[in-house]
C-alpha positions as CSV (number, residue, x, y, z in Angstrom):
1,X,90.7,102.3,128.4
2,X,90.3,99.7,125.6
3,X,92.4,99.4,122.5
4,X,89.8,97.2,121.0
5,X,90.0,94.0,119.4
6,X,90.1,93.2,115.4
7,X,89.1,89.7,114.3
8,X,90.6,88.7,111.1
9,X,89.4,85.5,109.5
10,X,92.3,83.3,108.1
11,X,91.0,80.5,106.4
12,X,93.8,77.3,106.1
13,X,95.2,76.2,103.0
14,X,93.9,73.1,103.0
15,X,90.2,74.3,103.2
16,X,90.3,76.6,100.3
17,X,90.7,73.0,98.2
18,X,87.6,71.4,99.6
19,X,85.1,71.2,96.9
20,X,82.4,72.3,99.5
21,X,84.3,75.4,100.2
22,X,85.0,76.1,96.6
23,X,81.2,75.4,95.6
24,X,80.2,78.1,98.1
25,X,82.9,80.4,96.9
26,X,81.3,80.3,93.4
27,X,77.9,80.8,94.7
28,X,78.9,84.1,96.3
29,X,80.9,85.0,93.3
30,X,78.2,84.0,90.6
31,X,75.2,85.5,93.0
32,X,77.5,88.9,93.7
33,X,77.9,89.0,89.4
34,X,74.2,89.0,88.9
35,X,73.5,91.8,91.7
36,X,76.1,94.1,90.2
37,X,75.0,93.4,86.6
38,X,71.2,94.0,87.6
39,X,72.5,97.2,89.5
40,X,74.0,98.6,86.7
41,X,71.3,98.3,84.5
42,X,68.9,99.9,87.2
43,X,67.0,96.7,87.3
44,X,64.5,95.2,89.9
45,X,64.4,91.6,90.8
46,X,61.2,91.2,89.0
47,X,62.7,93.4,85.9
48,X,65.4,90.3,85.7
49,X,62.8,87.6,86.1
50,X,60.9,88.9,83.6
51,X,63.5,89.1,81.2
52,X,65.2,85.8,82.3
53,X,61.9,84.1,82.4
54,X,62.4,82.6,85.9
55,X,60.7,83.7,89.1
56,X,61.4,86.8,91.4
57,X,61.5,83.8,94.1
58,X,64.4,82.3,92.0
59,X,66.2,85.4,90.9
60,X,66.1,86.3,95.0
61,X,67.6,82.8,95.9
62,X,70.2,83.4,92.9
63,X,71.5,86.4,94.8
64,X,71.2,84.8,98.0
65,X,74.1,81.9,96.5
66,X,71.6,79.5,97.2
67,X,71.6,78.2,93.7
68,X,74.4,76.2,92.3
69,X,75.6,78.2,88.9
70,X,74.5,75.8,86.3
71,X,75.4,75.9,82.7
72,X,72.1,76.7,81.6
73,X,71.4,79.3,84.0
74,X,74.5,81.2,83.1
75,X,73.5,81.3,79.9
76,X,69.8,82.5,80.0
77,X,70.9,85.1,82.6
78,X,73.8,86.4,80.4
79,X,71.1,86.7,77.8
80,X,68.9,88.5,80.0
81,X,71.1,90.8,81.1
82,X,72.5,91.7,78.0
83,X,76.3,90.2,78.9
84,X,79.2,88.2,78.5
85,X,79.9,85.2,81.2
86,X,83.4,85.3,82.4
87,X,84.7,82.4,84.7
88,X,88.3,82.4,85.5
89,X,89.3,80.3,89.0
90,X,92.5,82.2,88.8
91,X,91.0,85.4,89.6
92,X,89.0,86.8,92.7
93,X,86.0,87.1,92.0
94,X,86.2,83.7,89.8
95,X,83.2,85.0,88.1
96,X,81.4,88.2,86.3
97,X,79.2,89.0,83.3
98,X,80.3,91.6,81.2
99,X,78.5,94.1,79.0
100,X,78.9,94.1,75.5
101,X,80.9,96.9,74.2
102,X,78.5,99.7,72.4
């Protein structure tokens, strides 16, 4: 009889400073803020696209953390979704939007 196997997946030191790691890191983070957010507003992709003025194509690919988080684009999806950006490297996720209080 098997005890089975559990893989765990340590990533060095070393590669959690490469930019390339770190730019993919904040592509999950920024792509897993704008799911949640659109979630908790009960929104569909094309609800956000509307209201963001961008494509259902790009809000898809936005949540897919194929788009780099650009300045811009933090800013007319915090709009659009009716939040705060907040962007902290020191924290896990490094980055969320925020509701405004009511």
């Amino acid at each position: 009889m098997s005890s089975g196997y559990h893989t765990s997946w340590r990533v060095p030191a070393e590669h959690r400073e490469d930019p390339a790691y770190r730019a993919a890191g904040r592509r999950m983070d920024f792509a897993q803020a704008v799911y949640d957010r659109r979630s908790v507003l009960g929104w569909s992709t094309a609800e956000l696209a509307r209201r963001a003025e961008l494509s259902e194509e790009d809000v898809e690919a936005i949540e897919e953390s194929s788009v780099e988080p650009t300045l811009e684009l933090i800013e007319r999806l915090a709009t659009a979704l009716e939040a705060g950006a907040r962007i902290d490297p020191r924290s896990s996720p490094e980055f969320r939007f925020e509701g405004y209080a009511a």
